[in-house]
N, CA, C, O and CB atoms as a CASP TS submission, in Angstrom:
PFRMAT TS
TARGET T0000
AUTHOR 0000-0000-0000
METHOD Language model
MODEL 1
PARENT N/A
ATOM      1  N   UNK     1      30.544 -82.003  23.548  1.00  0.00           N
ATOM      2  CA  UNK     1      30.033 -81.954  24.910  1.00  0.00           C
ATOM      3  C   UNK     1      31.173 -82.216  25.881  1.00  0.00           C
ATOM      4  O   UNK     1      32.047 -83.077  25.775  1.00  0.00           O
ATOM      5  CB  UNK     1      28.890 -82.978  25.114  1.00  0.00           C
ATOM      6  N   UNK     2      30.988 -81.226  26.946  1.00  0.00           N
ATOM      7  CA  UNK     2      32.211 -81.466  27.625  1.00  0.00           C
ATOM      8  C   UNK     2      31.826 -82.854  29.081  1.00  0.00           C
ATOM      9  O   UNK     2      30.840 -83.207  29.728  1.00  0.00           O
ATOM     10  CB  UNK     2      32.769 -79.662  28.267  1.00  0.00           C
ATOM     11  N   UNK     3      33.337 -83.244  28.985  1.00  0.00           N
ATOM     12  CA  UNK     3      33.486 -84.400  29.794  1.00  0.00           C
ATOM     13  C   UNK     3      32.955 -84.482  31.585  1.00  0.00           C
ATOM     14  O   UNK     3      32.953 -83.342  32.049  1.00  0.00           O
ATOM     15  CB  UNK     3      35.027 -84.607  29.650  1.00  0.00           C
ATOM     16  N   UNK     4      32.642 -85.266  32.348  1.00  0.00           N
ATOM     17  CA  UNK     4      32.298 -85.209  33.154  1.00  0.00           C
ATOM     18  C   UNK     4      33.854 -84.351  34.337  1.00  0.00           C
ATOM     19  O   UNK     4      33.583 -83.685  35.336  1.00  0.00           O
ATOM     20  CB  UNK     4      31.625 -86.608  33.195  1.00  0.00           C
ATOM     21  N   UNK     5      34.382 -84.445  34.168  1.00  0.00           N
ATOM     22  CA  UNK     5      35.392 -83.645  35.025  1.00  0.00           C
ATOM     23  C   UNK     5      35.451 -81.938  34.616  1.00  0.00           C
ATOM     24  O   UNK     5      35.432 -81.027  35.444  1.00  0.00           O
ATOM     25  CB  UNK     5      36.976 -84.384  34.754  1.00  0.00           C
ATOM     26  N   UNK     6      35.511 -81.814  33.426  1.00  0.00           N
ATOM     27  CA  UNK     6      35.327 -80.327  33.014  1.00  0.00           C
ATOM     28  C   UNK     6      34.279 -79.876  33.605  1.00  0.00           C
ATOM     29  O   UNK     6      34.445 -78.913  34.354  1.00  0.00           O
ATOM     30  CB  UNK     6      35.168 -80.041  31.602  1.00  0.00           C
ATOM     31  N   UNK     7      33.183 -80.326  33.472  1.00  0.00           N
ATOM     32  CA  UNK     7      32.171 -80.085  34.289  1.00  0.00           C
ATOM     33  C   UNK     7      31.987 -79.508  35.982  1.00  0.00           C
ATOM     34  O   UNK     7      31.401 -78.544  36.476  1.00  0.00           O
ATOM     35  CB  UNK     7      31.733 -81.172  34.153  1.00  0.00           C
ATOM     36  N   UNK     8      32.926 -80.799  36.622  1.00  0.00           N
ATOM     37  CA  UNK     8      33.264 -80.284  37.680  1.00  0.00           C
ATOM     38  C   UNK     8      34.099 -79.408  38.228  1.00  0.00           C
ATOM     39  O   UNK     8      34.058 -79.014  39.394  1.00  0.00           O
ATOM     40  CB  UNK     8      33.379 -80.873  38.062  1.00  0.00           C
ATOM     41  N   UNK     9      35.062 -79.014  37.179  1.00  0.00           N
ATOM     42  CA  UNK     9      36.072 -78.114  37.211  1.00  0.00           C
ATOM     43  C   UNK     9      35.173 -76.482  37.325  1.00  0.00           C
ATOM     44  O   UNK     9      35.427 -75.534  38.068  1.00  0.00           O
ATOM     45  CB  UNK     9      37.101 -78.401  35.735  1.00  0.00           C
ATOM     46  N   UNK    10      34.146 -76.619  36.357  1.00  0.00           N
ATOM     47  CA  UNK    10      33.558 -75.252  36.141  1.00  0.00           C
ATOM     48  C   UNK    10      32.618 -74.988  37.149  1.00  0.00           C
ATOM     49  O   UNK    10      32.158 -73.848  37.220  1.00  0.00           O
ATOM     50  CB  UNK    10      32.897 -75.081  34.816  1.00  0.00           C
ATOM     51  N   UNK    11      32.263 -75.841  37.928  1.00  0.00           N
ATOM     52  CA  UNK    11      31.690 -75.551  39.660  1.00  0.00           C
ATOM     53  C   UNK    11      32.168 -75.067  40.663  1.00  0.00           C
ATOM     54  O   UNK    11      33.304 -75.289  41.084  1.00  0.00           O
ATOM     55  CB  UNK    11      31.426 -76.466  40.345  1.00  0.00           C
ATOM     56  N   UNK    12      31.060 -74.102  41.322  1.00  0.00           N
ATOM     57  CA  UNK    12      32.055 -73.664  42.537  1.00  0.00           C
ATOM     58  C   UNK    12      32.075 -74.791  43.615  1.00  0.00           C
ATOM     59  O   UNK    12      31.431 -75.836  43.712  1.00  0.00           O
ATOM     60  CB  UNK    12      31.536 -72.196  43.302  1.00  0.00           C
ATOM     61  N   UNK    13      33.045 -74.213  44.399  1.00  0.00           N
ATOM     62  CA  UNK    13      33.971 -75.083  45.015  1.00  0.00           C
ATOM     63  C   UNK    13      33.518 -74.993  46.889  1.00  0.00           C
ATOM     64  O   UNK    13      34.064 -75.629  47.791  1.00  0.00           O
ATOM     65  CB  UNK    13      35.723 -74.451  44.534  1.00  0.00           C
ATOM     66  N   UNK    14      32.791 -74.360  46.968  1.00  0.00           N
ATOM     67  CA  UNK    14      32.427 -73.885  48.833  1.00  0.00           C
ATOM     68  C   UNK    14      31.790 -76.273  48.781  1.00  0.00           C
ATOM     69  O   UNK    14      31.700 -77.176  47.949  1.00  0.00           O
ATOM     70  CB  UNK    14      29.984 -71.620  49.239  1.00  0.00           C
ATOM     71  N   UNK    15      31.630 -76.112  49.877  1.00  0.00           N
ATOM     72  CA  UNK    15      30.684 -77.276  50.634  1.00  0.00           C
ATOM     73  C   UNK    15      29.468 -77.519  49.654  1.00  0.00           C
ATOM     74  O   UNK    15      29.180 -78.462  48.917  1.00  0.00           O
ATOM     75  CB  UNK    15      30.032 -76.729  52.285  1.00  0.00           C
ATOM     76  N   UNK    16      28.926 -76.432  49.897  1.00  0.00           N
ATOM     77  CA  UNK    16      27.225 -76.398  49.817  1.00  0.00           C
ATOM     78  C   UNK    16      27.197 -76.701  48.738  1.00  0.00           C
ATOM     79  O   UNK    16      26.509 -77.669  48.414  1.00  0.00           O
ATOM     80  CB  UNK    16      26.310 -75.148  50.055  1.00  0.00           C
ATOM     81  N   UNK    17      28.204 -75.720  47.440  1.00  0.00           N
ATOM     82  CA  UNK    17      27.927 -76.096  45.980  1.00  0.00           C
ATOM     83  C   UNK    17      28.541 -76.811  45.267  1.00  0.00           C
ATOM     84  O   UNK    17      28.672 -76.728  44.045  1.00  0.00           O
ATOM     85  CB  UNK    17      27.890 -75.284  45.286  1.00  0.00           C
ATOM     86  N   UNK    18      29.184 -77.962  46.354  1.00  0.00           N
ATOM     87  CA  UNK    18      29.669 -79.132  45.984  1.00  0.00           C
ATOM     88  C   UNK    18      28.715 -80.671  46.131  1.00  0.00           C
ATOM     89  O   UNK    18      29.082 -81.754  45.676  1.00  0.00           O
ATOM     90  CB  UNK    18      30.893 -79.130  46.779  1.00  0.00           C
ATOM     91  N   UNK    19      27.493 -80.425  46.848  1.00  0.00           N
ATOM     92  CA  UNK    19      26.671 -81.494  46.976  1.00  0.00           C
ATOM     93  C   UNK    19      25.570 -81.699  46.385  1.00  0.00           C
ATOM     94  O   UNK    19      24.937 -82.739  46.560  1.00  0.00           O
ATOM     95  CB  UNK    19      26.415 -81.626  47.956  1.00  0.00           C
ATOM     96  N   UNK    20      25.113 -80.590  45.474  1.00  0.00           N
ATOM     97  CA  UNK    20      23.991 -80.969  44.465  1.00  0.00           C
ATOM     98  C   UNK    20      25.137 -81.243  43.472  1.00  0.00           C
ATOM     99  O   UNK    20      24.770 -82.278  42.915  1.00  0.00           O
ATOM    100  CB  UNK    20      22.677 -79.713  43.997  1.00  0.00           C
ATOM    101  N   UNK    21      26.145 -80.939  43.024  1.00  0.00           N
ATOM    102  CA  UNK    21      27.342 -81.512  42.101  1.00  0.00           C
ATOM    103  C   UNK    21      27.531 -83.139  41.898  1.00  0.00           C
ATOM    104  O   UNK    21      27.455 -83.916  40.947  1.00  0.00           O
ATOM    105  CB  UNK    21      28.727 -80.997  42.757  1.00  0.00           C
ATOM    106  N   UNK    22      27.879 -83.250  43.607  1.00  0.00           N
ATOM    107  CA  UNK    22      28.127 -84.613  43.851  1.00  0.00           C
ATOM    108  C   UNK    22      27.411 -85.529  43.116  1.00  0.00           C
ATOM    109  O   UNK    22      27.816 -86.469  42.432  1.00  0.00           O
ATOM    110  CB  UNK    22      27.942 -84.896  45.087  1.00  0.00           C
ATOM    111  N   UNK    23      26.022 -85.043  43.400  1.00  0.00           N
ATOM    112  CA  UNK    23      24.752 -86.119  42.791  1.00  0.00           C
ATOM    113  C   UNK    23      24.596 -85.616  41.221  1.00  0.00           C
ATOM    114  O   UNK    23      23.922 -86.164  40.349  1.00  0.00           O
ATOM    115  CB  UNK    23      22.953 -85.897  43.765  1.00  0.00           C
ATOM    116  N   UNK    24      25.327 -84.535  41.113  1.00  0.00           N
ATOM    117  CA  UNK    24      24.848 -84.876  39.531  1.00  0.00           C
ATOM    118  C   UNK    24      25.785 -85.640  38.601  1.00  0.00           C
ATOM    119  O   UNK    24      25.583 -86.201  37.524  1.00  0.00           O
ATOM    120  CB  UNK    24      24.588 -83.532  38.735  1.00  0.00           C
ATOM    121  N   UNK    25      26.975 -85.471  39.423  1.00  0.00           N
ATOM    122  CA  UNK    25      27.949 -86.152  39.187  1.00  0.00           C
ATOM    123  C   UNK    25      28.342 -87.977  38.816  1.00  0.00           C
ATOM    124  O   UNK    25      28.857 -88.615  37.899  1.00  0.00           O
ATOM    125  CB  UNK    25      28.394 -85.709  40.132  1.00  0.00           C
ATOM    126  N   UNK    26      27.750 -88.238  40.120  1.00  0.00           N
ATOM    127  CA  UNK    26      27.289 -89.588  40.661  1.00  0.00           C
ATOM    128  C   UNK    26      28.928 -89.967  41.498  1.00  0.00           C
ATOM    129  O   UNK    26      29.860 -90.739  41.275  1.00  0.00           O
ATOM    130  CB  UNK    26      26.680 -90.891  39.125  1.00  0.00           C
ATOM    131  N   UNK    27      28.695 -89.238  42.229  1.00  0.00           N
ATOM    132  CA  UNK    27      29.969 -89.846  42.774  1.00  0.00           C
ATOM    133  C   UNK    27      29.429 -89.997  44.302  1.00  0.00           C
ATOM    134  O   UNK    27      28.405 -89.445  44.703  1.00  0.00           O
ATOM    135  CB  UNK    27      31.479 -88.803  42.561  1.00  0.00           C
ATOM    136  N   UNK    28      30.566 -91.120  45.375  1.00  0.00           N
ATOM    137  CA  UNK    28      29.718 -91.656  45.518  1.00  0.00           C
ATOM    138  C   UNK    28      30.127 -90.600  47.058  1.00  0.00           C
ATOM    139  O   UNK    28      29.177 -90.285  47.775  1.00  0.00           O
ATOM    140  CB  UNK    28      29.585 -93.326  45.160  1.00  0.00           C
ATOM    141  N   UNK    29      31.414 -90.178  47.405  1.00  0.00           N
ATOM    142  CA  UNK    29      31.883 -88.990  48.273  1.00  0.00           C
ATOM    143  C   UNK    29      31.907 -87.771  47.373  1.00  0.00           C
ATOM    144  O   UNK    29      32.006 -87.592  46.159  1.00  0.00           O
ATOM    145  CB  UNK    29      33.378 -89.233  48.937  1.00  0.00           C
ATOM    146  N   UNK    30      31.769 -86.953  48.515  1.00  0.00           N
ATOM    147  CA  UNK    30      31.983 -85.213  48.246  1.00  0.00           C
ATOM    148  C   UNK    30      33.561 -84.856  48.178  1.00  0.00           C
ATOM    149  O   UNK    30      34.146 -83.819  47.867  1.00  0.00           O
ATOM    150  CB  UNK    30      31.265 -84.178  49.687  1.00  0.00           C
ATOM    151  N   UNK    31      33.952 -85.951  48.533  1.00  0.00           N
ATOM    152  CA  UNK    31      35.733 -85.214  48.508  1.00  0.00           C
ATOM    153  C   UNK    31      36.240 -86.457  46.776  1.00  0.00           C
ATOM    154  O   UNK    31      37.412 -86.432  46.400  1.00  0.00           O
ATOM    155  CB  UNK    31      37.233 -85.915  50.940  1.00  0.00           C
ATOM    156  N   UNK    32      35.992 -86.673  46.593  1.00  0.00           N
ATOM    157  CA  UNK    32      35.585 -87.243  44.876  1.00  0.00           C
ATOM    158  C   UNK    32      35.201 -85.980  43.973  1.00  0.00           C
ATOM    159  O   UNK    32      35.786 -85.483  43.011  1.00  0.00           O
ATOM    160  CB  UNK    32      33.997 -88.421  44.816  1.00  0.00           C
ATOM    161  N   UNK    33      34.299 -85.719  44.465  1.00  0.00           N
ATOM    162  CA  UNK    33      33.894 -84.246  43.338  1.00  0.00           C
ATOM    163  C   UNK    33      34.583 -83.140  44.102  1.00  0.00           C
ATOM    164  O   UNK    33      34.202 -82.004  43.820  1.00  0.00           O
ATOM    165  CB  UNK    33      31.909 -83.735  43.137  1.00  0.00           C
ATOM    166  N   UNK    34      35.607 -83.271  45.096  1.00  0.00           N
ATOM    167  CA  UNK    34      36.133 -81.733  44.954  1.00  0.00           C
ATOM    168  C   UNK    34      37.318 -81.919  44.626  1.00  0.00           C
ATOM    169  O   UNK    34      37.775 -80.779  44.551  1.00  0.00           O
ATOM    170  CB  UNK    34      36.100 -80.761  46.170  1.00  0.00           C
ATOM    171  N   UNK    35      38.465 -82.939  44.274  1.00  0.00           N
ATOM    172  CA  UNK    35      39.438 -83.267  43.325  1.00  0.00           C
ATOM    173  C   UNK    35      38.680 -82.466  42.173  1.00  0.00           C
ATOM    174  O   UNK    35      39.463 -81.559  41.891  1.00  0.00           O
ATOM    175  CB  UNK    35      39.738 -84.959  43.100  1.00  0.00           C
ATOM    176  N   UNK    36      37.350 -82.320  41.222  1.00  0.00           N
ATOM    177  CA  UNK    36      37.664 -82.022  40.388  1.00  0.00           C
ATOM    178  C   UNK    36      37.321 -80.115  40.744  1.00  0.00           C
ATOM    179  O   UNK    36      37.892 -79.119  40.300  1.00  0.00           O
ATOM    180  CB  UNK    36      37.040 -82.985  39.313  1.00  0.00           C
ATOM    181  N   UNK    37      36.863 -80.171  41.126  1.00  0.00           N
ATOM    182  CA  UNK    37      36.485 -78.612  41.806  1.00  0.00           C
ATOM    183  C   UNK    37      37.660 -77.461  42.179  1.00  0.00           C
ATOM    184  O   UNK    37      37.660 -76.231  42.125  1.00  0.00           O
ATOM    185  CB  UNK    37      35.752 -78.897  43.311  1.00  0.00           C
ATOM    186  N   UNK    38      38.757 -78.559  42.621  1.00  0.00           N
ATOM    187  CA  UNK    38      39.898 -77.771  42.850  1.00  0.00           C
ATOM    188  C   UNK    38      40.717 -76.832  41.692  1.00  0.00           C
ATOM    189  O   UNK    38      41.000 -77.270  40.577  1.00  0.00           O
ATOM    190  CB  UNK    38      40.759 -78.710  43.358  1.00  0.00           C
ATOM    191  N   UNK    39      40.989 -75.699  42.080  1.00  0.00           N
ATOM    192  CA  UNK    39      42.203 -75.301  40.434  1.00  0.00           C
ATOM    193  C   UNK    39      43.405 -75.388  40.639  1.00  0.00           C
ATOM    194  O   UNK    39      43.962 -75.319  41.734  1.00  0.00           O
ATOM    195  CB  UNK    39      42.278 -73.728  39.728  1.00  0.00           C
ATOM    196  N   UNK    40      44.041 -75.596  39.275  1.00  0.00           N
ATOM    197  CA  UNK    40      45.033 -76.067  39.508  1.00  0.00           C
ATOM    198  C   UNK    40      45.648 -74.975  38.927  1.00  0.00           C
ATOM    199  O   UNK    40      45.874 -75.147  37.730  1.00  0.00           O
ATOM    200  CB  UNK    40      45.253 -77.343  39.155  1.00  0.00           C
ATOM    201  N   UNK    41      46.239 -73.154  39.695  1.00  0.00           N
ATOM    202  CA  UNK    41      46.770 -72.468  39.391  1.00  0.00           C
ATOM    203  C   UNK    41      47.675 -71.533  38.324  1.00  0.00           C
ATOM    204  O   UNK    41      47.613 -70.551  37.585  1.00  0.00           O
ATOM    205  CB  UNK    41      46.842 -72.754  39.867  1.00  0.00           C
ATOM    206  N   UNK    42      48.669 -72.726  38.876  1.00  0.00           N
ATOM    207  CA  UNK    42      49.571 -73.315  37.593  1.00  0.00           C
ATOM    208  C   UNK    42      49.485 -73.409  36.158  1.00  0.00           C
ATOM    209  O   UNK    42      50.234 -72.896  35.327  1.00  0.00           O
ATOM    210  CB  UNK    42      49.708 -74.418  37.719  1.00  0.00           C
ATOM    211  N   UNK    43      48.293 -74.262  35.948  1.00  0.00           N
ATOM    212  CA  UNK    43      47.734 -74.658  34.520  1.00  0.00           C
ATOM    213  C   UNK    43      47.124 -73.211  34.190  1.00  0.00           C
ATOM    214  O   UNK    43      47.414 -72.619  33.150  1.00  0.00           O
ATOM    215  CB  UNK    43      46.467 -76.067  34.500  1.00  0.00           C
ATOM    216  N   UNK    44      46.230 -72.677  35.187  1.00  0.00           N
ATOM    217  CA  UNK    44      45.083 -71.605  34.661  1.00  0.00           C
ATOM    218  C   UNK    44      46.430 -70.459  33.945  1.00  0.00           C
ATOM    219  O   UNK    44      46.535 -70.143  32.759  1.00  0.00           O
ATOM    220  CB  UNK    44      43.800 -70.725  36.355  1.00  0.00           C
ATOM    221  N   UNK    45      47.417 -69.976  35.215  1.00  0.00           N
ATOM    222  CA  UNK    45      48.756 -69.326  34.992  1.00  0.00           C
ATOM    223  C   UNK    45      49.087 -69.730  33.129  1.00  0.00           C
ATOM    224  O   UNK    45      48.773 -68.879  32.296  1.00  0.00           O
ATOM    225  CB  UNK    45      50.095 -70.149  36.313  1.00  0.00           C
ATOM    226  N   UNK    46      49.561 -70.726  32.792  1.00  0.00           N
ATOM    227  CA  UNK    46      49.966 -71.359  31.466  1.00  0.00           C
ATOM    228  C   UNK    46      49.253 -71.110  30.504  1.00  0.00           C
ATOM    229  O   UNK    46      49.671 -71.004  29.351  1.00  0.00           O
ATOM    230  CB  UNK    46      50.034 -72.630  31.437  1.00  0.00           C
ATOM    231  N   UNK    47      48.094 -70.986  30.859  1.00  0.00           N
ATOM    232  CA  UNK    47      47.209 -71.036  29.660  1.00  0.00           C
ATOM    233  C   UNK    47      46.904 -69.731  29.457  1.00  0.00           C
ATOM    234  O   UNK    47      46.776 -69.397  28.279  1.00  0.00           O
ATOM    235  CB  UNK    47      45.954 -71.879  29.771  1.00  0.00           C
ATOM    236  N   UNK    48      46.729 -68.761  30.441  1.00  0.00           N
ATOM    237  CA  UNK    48      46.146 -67.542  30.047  1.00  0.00           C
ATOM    238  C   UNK    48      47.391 -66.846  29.153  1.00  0.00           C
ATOM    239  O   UNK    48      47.064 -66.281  28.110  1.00  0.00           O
ATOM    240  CB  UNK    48      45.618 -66.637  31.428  1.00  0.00           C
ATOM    241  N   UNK    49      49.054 -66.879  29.604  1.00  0.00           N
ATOM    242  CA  UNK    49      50.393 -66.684  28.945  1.00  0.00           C
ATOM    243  C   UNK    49      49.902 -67.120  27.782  1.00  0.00           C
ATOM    244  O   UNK    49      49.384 -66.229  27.109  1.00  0.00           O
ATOM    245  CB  UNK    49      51.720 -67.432  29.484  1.00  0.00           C
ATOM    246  N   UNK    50      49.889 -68.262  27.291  1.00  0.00           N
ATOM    247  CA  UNK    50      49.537 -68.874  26.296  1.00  0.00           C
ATOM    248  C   UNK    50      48.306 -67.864  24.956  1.00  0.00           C
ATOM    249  O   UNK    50      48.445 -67.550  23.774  1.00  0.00           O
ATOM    250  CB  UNK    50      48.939 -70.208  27.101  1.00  0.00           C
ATOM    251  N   UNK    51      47.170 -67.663  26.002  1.00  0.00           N
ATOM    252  CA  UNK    51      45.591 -67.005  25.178  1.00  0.00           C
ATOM    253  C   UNK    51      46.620 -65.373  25.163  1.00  0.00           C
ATOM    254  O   UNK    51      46.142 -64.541  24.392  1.00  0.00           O
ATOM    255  CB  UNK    51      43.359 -67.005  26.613  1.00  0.00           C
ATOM    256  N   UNK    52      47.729 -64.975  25.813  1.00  0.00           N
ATOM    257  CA  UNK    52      48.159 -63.704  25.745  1.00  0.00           C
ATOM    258  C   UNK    52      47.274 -62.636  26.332  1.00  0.00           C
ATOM    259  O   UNK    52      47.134 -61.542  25.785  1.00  0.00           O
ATOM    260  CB  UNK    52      48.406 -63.447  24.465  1.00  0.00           C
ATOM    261  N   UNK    53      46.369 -63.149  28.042  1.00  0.00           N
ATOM    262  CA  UNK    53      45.742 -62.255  28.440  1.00  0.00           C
ATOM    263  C   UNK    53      46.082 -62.398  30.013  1.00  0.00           C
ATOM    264  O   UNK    53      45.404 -62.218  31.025  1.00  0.00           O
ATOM    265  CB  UNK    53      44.348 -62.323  27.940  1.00  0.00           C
ATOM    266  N   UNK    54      47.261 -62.751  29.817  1.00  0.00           N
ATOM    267  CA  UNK    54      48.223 -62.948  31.786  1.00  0.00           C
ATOM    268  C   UNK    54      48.340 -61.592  32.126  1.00  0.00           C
ATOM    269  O   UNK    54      48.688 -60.819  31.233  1.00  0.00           O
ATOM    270  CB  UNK    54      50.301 -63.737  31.947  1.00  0.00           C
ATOM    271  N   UNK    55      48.105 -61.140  33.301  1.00  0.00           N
ATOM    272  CA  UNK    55      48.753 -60.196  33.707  1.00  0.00           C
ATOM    273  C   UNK    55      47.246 -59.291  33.833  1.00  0.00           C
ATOM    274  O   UNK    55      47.163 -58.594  34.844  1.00  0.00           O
ATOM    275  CB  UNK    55      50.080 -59.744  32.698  1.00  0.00           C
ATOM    276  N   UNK    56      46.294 -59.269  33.060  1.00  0.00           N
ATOM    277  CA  UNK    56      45.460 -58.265  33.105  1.00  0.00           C
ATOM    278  C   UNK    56      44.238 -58.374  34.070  1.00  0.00           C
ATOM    279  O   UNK    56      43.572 -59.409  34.044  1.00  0.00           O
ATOM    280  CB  UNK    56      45.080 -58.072  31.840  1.00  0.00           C
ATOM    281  N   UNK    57      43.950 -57.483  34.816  1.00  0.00           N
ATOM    282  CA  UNK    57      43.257 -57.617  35.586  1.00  0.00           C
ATOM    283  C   UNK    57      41.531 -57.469  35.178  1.00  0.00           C
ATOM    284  O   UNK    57      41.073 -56.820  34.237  1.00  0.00           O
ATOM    285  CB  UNK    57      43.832 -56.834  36.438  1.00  0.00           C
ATOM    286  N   UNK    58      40.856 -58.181  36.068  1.00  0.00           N
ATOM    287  CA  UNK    58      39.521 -58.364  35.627  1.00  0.00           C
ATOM    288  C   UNK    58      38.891 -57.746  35.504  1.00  0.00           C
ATOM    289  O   UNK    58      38.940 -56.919  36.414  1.00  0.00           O
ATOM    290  CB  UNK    58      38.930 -58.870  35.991  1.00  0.00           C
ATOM    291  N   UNK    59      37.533 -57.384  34.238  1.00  0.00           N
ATOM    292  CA  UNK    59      36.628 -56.486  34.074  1.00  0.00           C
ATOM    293  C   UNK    59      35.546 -56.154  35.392  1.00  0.00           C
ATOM    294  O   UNK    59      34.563 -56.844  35.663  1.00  0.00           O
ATOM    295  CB  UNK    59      35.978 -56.953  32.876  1.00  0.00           C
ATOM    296  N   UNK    60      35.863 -55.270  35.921  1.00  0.00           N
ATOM    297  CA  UNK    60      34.778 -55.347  36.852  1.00  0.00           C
ATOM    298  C   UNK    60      33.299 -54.382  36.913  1.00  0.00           C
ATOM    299  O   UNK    60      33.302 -53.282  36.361  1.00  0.00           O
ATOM    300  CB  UNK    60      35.487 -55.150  38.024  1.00  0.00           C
ATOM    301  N   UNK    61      32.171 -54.841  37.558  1.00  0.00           N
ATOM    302  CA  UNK    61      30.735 -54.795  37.597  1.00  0.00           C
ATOM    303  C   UNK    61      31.027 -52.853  37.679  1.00  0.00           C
ATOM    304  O   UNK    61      31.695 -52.526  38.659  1.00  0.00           O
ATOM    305  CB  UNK    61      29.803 -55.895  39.207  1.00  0.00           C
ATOM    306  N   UNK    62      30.641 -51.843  36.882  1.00  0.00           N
ATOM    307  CA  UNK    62      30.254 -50.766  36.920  1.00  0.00           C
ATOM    308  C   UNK    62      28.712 -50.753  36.829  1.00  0.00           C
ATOM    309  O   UNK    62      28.127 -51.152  35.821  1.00  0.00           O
ATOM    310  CB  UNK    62      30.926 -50.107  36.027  1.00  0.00           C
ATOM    311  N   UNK    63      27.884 -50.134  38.257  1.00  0.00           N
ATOM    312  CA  UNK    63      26.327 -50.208  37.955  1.00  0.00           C
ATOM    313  C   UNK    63      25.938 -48.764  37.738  1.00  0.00           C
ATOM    314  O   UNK    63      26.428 -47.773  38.280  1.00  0.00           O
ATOM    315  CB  UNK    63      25.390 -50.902  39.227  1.00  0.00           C
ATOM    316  N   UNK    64      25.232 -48.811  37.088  1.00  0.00           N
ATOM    317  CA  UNK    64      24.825 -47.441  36.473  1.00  0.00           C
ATOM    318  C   UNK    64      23.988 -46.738  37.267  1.00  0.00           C
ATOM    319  O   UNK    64      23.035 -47.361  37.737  1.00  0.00           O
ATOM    320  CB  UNK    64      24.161 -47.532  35.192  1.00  0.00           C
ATOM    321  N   UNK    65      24.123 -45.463  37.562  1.00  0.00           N
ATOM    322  CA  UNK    65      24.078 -44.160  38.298  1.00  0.00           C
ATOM    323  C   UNK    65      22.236 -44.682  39.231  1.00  0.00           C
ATOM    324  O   UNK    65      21.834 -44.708  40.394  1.00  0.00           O
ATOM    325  CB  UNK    65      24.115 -42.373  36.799  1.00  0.00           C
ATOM    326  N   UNK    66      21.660 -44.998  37.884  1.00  0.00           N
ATOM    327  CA  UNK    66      19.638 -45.007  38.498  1.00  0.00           C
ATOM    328  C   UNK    66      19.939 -46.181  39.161  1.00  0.00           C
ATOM    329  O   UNK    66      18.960 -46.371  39.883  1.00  0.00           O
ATOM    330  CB  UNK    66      17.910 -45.267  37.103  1.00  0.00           C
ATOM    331  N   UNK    67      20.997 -47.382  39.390  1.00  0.00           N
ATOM    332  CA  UNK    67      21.059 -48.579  40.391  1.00  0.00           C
ATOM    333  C   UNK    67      21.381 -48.120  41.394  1.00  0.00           C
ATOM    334  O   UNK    67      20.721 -48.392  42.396  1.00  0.00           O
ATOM    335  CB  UNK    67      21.887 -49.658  40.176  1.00  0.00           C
ATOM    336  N   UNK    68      22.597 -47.194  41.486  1.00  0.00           N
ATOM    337  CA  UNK    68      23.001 -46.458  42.776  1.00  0.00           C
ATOM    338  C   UNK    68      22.181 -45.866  43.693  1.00  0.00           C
ATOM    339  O   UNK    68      22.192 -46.138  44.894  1.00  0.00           O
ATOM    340  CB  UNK    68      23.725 -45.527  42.521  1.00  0.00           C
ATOM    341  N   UNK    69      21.134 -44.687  42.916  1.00  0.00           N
ATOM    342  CA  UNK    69      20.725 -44.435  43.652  1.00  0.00           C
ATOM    343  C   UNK    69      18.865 -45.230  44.005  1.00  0.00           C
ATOM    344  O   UNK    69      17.921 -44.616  44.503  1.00  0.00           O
ATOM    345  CB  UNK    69      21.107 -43.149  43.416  1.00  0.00           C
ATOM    346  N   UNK    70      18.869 -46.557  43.587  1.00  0.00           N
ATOM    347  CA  UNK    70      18.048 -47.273  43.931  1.00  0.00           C
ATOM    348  C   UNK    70      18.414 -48.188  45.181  1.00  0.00           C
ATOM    349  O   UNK    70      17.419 -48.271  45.901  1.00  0.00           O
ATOM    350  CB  UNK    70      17.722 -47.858  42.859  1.00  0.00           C
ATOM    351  N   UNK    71      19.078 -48.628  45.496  1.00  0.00           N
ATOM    352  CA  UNK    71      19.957 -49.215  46.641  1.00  0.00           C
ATOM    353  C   UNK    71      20.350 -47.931  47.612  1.00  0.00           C
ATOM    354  O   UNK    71      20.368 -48.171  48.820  1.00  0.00           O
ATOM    355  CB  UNK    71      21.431 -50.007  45.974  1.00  0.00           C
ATOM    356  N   UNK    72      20.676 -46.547  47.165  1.00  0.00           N
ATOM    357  CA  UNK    72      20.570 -46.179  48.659  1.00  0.00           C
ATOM    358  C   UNK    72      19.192 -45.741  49.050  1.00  0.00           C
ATOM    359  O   UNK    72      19.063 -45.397  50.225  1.00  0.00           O
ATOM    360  CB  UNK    72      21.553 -45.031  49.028  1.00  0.00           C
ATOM    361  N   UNK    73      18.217 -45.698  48.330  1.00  0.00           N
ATOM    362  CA  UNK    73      16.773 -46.011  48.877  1.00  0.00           C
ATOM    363  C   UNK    73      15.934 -47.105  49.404  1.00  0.00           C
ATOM    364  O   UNK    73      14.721 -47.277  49.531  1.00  0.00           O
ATOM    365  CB  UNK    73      16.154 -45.773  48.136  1.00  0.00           C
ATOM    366  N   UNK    74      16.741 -47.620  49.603  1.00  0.00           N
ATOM    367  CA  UNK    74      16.462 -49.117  50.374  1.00  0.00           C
ATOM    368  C   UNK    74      16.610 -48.854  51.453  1.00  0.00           C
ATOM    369  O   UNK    74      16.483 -49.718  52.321  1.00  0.00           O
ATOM    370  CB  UNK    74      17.283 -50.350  50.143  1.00  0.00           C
TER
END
């Protein structure tokens, strides 16, 4: 089970979805749980070199043709 900071690490990071965090957290400020919220670049940089998947850019959302044309019927 992962640790209470990993936890907060894997949260997003805006205001809003830092204050139901806070409390699940138990901390007792919001700027407490966004130390862990923050990334730390660097590390993410190291590690992906490391997993040998740096450099590649992200899979992105292709929606299929009957979504397309359901949204421009909206």
């Amino acid at each position: 089970m992962a640790g209470r900071g990993t936890r907060g690490r894997m949260t997003p990071s805006s205001a809003a979805g830092l204050c139901p965090i806070q409390a699940w957290l138990g901390h007792a400020q919001v700027a407490t749980t966004h130390r862990y919220a923050t990334v730390d670049v660097e590390l993410m940089r190291r590690r992906l070199d490391k997993a040998g998947i740096a450099g590649k850019g992200p899979a992105r959302f292709q929606p299929k043709e009957a979504v397309l044309q359901l949204l421009d019927a909206i």
